[in-house]
py3Dmol code that shows the C-alpha trace and the ligand (Angstrom):
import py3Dmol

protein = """\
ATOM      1  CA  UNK A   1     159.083 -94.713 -94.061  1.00  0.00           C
ATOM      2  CA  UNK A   2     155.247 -95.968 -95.113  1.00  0.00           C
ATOM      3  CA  UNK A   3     156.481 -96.218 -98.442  1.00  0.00           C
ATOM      4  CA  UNK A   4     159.025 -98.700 -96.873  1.00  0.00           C
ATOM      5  CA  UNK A   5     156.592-100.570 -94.572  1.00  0.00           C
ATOM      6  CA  UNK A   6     154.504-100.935 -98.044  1.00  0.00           C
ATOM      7  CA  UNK A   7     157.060-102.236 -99.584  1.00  0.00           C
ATOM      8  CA  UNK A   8     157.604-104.889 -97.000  1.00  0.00           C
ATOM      9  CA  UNK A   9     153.930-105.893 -96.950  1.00  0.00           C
ATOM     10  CA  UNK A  10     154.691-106.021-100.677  1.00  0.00           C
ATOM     11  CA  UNK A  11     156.874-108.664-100.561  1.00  0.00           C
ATOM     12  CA  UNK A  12     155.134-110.586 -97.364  1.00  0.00           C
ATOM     13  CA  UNK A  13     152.614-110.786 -99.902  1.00  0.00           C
ATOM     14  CA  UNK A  14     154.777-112.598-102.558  1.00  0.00           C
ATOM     15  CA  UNK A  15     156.188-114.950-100.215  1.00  0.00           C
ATOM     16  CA  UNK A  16     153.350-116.195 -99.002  1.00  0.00           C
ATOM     17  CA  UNK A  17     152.008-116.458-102.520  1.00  0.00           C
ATOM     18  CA  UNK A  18     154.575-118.091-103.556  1.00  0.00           C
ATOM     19  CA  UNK A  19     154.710-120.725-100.004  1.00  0.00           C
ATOM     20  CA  UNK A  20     151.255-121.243-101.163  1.00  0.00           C
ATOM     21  CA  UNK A  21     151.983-121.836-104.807  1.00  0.00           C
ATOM     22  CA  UNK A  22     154.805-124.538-103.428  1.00  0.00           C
ATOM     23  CA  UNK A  23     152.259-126.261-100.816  1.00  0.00           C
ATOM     24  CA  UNK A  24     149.579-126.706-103.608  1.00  0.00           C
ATOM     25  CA  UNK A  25     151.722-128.682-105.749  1.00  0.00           C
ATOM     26  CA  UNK A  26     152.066-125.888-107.910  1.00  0.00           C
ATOM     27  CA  UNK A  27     155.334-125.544-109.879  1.00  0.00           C
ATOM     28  CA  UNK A  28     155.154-123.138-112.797  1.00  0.00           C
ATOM     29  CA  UNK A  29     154.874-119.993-111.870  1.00  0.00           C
ATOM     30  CA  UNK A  30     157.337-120.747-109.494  1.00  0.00           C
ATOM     31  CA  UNK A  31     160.585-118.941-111.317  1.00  0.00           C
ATOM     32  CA  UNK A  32     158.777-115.934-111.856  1.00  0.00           C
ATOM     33  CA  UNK A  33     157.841-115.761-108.229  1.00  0.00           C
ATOM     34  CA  UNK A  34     161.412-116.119-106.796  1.00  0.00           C
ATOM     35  CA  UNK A  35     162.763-113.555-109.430  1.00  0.00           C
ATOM     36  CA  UNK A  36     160.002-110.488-108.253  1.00  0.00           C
ATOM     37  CA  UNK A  37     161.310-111.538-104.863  1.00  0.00           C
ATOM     38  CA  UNK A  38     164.905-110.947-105.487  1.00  0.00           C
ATOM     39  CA  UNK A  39     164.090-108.372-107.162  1.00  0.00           C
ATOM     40  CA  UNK A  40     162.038-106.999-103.968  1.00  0.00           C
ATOM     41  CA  UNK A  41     164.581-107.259-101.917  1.00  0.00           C
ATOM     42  CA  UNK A  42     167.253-105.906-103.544  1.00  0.00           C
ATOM     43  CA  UNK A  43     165.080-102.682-103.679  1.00  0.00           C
ATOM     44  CA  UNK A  44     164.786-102.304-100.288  1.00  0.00           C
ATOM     45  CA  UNK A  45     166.514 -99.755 -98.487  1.00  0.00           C
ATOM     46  CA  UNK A  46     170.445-100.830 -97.367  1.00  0.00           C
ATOM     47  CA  UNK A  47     169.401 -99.867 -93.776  1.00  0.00           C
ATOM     48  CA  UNK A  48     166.453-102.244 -93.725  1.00  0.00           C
ATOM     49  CA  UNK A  49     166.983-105.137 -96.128  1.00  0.00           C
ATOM     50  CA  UNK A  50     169.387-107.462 -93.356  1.00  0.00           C
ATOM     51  CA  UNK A  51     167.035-106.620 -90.986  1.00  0.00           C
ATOM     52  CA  UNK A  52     164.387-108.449 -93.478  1.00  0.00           C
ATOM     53  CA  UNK A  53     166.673-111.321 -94.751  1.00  0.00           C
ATOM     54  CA  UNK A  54     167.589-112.727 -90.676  1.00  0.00           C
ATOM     55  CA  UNK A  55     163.688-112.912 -90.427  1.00  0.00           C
ATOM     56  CA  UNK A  56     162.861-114.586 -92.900  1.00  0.00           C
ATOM     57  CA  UNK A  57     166.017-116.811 -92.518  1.00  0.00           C
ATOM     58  CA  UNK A  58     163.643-117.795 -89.182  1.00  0.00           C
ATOM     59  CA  UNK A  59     160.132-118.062 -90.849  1.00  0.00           C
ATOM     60  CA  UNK A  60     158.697-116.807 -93.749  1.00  0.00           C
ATOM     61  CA  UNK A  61     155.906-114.483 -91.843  1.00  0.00           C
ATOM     62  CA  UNK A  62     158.084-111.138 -91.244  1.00  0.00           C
ATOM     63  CA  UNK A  63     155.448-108.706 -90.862  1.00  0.00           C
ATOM     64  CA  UNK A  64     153.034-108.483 -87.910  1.00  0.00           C
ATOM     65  CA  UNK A  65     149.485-106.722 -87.744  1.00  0.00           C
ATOM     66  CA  UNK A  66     148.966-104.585 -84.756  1.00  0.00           C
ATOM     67  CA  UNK A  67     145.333-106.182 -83.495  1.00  0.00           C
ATOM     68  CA  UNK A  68     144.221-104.579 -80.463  1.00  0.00           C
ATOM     69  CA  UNK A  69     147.119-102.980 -79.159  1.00  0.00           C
ATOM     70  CA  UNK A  70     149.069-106.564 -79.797  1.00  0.00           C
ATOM     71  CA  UNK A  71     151.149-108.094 -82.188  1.00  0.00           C
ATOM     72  CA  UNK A  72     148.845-110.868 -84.300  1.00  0.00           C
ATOM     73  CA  UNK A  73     151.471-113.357 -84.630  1.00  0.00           C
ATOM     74  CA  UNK A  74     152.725-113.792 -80.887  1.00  0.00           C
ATOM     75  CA  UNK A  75     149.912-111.703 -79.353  1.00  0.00           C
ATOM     76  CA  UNK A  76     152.787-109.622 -77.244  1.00  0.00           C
ATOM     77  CA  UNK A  77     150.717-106.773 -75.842  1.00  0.00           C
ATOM     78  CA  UNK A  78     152.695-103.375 -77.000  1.00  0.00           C
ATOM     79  CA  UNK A  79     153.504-100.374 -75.300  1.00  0.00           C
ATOM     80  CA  UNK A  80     151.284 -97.554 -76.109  1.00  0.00           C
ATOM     81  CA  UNK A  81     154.491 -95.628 -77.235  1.00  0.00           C
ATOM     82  CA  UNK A  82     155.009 -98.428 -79.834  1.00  0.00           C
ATOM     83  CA  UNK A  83     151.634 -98.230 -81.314  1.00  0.00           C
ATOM     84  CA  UNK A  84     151.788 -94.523 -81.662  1.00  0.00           C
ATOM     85  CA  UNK A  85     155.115 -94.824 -83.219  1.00  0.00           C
ATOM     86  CA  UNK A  86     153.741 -97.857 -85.827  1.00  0.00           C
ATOM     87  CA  UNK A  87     150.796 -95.626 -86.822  1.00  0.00           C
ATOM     88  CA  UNK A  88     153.356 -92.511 -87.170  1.00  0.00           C
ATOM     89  CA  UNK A  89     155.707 -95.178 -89.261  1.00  0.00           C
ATOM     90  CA  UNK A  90     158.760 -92.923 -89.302  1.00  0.00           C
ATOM     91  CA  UNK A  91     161.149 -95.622 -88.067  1.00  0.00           C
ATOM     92  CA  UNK A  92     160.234 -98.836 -88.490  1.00  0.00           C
ATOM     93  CA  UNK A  93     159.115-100.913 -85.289  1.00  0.00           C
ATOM     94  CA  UNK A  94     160.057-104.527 -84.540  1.00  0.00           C
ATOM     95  CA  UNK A  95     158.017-106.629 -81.818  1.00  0.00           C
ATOM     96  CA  UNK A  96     159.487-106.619 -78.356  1.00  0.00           C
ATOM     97  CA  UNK A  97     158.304-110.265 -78.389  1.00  0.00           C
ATOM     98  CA  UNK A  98     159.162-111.820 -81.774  1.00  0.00           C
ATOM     99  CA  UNK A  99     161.062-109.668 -83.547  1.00  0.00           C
ATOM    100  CA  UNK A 100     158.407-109.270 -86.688  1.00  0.00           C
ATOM    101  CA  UNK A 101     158.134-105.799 -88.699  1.00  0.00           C
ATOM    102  CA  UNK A 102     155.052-104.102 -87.043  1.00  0.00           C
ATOM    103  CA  UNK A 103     152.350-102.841 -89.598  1.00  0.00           C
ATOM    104  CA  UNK A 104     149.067-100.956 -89.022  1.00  0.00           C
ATOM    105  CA  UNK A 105     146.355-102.311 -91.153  1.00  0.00           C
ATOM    106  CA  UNK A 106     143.129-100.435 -91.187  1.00  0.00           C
ATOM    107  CA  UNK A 107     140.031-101.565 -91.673  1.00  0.00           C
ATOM    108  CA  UNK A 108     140.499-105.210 -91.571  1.00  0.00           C
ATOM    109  CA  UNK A 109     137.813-107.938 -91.659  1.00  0.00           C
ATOM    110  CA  UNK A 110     136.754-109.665 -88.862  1.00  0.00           C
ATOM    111  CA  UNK A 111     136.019-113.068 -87.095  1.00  0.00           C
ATOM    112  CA  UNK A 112     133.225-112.845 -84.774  1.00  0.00           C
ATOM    113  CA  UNK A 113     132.597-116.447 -84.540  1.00  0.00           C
ATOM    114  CA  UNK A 114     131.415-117.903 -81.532  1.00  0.00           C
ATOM    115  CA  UNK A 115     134.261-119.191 -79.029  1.00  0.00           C
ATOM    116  CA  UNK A 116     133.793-122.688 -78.082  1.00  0.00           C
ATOM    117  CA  UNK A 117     131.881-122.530 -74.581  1.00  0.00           C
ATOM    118  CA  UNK A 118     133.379-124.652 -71.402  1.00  0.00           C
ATOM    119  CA  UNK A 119     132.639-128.268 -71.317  1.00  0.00           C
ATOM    120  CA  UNK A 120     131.985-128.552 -75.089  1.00  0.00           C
ATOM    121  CA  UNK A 121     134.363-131.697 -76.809  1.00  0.00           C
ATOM    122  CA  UNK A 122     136.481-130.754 -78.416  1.00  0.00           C
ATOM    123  CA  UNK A 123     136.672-130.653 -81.923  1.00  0.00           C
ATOM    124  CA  UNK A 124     139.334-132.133 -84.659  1.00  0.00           C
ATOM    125  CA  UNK A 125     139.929-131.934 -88.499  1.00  0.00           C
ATOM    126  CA  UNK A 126     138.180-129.498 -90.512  1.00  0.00           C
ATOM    127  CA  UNK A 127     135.439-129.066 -87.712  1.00  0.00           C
ATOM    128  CA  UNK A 128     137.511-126.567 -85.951  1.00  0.00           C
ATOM    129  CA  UNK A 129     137.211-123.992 -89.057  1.00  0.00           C
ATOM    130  CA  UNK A 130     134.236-125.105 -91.108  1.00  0.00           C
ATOM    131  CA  UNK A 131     130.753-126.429 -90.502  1.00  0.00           C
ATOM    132  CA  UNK A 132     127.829-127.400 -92.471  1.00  0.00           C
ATOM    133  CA  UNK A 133     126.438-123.993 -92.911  1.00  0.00           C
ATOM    134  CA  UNK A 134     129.478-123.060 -94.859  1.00  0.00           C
ATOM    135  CA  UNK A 135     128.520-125.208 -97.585  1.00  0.00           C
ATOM    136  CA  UNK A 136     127.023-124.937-100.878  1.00  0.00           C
ATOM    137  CA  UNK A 137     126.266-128.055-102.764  1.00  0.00           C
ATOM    138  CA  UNK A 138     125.357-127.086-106.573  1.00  0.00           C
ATOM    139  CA  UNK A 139     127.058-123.943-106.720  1.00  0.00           C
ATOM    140  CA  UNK A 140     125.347-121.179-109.376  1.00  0.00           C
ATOM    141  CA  UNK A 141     128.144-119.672-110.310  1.00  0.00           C
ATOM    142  CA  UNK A 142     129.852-118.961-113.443  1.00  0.00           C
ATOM    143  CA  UNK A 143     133.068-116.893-112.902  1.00  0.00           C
ATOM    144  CA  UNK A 144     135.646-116.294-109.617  1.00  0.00           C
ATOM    145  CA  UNK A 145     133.519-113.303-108.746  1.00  0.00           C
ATOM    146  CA  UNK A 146     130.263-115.074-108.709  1.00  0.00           C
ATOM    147  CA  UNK A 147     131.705-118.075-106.283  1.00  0.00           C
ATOM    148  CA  UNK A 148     133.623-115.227-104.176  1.00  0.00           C
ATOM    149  CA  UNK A 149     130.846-113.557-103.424  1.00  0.00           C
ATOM    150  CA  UNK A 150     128.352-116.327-102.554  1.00  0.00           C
ATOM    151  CA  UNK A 151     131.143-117.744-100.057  1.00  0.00           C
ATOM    152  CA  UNK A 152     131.859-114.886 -98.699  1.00  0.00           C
ATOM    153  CA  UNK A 153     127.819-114.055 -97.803  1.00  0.00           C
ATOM    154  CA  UNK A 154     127.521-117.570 -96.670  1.00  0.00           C
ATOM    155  CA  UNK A 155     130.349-116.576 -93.878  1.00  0.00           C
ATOM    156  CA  UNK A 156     128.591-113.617 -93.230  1.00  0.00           C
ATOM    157  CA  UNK A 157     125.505-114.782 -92.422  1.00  0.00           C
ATOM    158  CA  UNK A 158     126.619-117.522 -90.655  1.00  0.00           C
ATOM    159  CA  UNK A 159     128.245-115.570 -88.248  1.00  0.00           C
ATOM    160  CA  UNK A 160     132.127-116.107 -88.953  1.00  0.00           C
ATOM    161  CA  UNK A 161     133.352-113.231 -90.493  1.00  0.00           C
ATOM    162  CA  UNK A 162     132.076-109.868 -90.813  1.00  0.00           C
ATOM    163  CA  UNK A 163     131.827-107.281 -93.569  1.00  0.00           C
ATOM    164  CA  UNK A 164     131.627-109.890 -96.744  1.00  0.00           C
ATOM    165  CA  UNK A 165     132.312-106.961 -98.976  1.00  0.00           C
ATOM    166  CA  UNK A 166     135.431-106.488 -97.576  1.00  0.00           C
ATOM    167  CA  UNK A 167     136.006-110.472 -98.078  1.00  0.00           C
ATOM    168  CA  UNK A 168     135.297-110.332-101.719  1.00  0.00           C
ATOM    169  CA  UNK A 169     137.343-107.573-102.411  1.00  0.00           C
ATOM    170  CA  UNK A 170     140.406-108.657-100.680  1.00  0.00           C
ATOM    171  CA  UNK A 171     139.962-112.407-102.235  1.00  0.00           C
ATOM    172  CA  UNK A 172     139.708-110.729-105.843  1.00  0.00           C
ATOM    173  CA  UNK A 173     143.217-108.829-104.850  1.00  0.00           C
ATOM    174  CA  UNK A 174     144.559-111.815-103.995  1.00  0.00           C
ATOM    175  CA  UNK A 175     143.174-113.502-107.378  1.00  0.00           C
ATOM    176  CA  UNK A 176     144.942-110.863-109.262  1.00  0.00           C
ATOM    177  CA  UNK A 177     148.161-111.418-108.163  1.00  0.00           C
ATOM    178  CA  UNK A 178     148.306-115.329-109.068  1.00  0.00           C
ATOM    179  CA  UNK A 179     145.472-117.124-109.833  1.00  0.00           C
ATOM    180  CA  UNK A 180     144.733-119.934-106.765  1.00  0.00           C
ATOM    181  CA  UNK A 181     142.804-122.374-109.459  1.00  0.00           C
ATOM    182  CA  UNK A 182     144.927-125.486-109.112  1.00  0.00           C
ATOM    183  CA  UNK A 183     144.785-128.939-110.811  1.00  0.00           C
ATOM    184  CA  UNK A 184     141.810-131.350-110.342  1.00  0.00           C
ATOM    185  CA  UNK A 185     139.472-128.537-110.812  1.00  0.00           C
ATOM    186  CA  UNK A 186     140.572-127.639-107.380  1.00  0.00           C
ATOM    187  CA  UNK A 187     140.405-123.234-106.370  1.00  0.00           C
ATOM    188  CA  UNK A 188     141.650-121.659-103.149  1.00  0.00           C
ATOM    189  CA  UNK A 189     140.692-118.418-102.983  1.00  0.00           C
ATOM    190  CA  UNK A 190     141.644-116.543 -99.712  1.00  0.00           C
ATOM    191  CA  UNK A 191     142.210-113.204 -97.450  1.00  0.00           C
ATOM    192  CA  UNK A 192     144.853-112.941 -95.279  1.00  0.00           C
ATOM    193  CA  UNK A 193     145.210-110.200 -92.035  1.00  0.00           C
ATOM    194  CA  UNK A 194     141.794-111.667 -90.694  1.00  0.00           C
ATOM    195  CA  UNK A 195     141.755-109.801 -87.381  1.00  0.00           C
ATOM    196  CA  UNK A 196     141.033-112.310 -84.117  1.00  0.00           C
ATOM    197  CA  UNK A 197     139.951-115.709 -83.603  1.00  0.00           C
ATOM    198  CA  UNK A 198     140.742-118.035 -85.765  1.00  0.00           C
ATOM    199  CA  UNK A 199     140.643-119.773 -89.888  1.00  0.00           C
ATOM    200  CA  UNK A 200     137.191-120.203 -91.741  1.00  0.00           C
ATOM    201  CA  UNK A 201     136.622-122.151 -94.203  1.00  0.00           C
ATOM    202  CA  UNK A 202     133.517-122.142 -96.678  1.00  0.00           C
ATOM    203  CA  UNK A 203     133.103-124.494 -99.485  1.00  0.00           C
ATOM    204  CA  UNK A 204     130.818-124.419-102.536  1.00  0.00           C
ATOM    205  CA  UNK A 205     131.060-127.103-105.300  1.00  0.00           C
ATOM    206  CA  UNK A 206     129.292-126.939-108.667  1.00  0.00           C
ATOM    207  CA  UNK A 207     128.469-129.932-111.279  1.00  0.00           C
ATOM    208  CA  UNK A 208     129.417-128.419-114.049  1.00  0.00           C
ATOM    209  CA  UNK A 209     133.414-127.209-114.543  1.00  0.00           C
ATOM    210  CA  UNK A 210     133.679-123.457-115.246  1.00  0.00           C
ATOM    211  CA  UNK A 211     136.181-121.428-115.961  1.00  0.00           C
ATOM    212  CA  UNK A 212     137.746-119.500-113.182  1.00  0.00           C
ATOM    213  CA  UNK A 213     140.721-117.378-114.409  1.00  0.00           C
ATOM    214  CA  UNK A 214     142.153-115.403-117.380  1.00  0.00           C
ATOM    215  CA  UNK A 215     143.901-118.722-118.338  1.00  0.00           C
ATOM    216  CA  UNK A 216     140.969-120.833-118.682  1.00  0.00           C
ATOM    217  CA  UNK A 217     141.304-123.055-115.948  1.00  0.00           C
ATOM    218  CA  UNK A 218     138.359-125.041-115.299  1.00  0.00           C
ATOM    219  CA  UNK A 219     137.216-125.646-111.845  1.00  0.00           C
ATOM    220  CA  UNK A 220     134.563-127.108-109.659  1.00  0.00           C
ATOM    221  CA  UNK A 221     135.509-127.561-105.894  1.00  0.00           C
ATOM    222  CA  UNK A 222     136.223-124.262-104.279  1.00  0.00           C
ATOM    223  CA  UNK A 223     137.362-123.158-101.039  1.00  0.00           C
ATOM    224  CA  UNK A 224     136.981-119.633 -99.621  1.00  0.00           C
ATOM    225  CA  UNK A 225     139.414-119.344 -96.601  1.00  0.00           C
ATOM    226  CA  UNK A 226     139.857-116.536 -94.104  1.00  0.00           C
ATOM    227  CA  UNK A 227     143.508-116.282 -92.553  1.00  0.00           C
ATOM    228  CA  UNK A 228     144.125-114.758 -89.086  1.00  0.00           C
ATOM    229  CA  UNK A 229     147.951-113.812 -89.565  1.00  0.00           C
ATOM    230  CA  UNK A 230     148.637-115.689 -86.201  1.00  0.00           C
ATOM    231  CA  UNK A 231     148.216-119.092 -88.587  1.00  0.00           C
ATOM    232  CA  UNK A 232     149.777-118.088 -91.679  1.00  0.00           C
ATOM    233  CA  UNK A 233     151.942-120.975 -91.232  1.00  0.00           C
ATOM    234  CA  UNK A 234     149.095-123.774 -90.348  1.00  0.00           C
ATOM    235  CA  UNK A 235     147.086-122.521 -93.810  1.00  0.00           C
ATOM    236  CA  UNK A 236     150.142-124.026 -96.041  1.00  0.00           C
ATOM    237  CA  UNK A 237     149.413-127.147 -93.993  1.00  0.00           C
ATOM    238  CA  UNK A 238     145.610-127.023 -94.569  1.00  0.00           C
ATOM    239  CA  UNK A 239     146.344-126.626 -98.227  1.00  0.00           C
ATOM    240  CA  UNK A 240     148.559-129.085 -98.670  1.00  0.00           C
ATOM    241  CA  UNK A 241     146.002-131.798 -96.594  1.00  0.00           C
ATOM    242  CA  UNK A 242     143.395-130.417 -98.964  1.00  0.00           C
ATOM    243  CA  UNK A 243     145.138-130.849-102.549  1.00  0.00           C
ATOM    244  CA  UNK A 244     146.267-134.503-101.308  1.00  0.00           C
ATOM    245  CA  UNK A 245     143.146-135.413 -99.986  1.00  0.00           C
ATOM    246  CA  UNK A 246     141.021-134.448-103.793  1.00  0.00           C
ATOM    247  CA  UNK A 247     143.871-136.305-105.588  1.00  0.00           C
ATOM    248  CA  UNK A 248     141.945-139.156-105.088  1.00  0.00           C
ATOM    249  CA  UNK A 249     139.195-138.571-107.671  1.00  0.00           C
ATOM    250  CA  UNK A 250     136.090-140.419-105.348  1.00  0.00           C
ATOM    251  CA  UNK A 251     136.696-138.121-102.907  1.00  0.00           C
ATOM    252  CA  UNK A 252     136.142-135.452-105.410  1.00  0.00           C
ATOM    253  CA  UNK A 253     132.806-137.226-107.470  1.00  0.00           C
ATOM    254  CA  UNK A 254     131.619-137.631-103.766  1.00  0.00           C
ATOM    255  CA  UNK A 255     131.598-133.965-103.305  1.00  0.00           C
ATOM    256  CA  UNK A 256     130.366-133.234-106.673  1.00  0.00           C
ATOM    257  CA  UNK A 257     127.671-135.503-105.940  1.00  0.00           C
ATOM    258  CA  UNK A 258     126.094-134.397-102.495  1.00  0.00           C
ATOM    259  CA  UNK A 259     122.564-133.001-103.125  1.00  0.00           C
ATOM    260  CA  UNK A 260     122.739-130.989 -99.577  1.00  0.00           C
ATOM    261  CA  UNK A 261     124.668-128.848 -97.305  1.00  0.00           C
ATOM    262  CA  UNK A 262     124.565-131.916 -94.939  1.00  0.00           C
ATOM    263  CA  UNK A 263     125.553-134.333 -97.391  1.00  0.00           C
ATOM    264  CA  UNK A 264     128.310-131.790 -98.844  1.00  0.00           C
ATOM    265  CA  UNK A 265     129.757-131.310 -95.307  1.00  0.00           C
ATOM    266  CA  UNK A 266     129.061-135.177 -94.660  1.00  0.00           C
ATOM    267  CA  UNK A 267     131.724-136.369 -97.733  1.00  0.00           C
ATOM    268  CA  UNK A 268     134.573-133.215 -97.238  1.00  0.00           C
ATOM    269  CA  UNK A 269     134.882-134.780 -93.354  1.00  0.00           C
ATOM    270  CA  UNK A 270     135.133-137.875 -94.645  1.00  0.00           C
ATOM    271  CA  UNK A 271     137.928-137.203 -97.336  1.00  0.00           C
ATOM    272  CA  UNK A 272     139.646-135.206 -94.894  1.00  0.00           C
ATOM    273  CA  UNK A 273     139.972-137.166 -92.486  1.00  0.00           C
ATOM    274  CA  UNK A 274     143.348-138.569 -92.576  1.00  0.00           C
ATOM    275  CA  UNK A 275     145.051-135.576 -94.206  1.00  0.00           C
ATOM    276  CA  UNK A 276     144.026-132.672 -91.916  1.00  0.00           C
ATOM    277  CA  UNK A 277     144.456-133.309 -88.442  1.00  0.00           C
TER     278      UNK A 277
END
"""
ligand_1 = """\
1
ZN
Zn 155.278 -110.408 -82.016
"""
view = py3Dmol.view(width=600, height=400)
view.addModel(protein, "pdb")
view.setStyle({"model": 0}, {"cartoon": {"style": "trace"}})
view.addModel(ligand_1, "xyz")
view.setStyle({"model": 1}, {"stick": {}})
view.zoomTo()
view.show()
């Protein structure tokens, strides 16, 4: 049965690629994507595959993380039985709370940012995920790896997320299976199965365009973002408020141009504003 459970995850994972592709504006890889998940599905075993296809008739986020004895997307706490039997995976297991296909995933990164203390305003737009010590103004970096990897530190360090080697890793997976460089010198590299708390977002811009895939594509804006499962669904939103908001190319120059992490955080809030709520 972990063969099967793989090949679920398998095909999560091309969804959401694909839901991603889609939010970003993205359009042509899009045929390809729909065809390897056809043909996903039709490998799946008889027993399992309607199972699949009524979920994601409901929402396109079928598999669940066990986090702490609970399910990550509707944080139902599970009976110890359950667990056992997930980590066993002899027959698959389906939340007693929203249905999803239970996974166990070892070893995932986690958020151990600070939760906001009592009293505190609260806080809107990007300012709920992202704060000026996730930003690099004047990026060094000449490849995917190089920007990955200074993000992922800067998350690290600030306290978001640990294990940053772990980040990298998981963002260059996600790389490999379609590239997230979009147009207007726009990149989204992410990881996904963040255990706990909530999204982070880092952000590192660089003057000078370089090329970030095996296609060439030119970029200069990137955003590292980590993805508790429980917001899979928000992230499309955040991407899609993102790619409209650096349409406009002033809000991009004024990104390019901030000299500081002040001044970098300063101008994304700004350009953000109306298109991520
Ligand atoms: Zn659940």
């Amino acid at each position: 049965m972990k063969s099967v459970v793989n090949q679920l995850c398998q095909l999560q994972d091309l969804i959401l690629v694909r839901d991603e592709h889609r939010a970003a504006g993205g359009g042509e890889h899009l045929a390809r994507l729909n065809e390897s998940i056809a043909t996903l599905t039709d490998q799946l075993p008889d027993a399992v595959r309607p199972f699949f296809s009524r979920l994601y008739g409901r929402d396109h986020v079928v598999m669940s993380p066990v986090h702490n004895g609970c399910c990550a997307v509707c944080g139902m706490r599970l009976p110890v039985s359950q667990i056992q039997a997930v980590r066993q995976s002899k027959v698959i297991q389906y939340c007693p709370g929203c249905s999803r296909i239970l996974f166990e995933e070892l070893d995932a990164p986690q958020w151990v940012g600070a939760a906001p203390t009592r009293g505190e305003p609260r806080k809107s737009g990007l300012s709920r995920f992202s704060a000026e010590t996730l930003m690099i103004p004047d990026l060094l970096a000449g490849s995917a790896e190089d920007t990955i990897e200074l993000l992922a530190s800067k998350m690290e360090t600030g306290g978001f997320v640990s294990h940053a080697d772990k980040l990298i890793t998981a963002a260059l997976e996600r790389e490999s299976l379609l590239s997230t460089a979009m147009d207007n010198g726009l990149a989204f590299p992410h990881v996904r199965g963040i255990e706990g708390g909530s999204l982070t977002l880092a952000c590192g811009v660089s003057r000078e365009p370089f090329t970030w895939d095996s296609e060439g594509t030119k970029v200069n804006i990137v955003f590292l973002i980590t993805i508790p499962t429980a917001v899979s669904a928000f992230y499309m939103r955040l991407i899609a408020g993102l790619t409209e908001a650096f349409l406009k190319e002033q809000n991009r120059t004024a990104l390019i141009e901030a000299e500081t992490p002040a001044a970098l955080w300063k101008a994304l809030l700004k350009a953000t504003r109306y298109t991520i709520k």
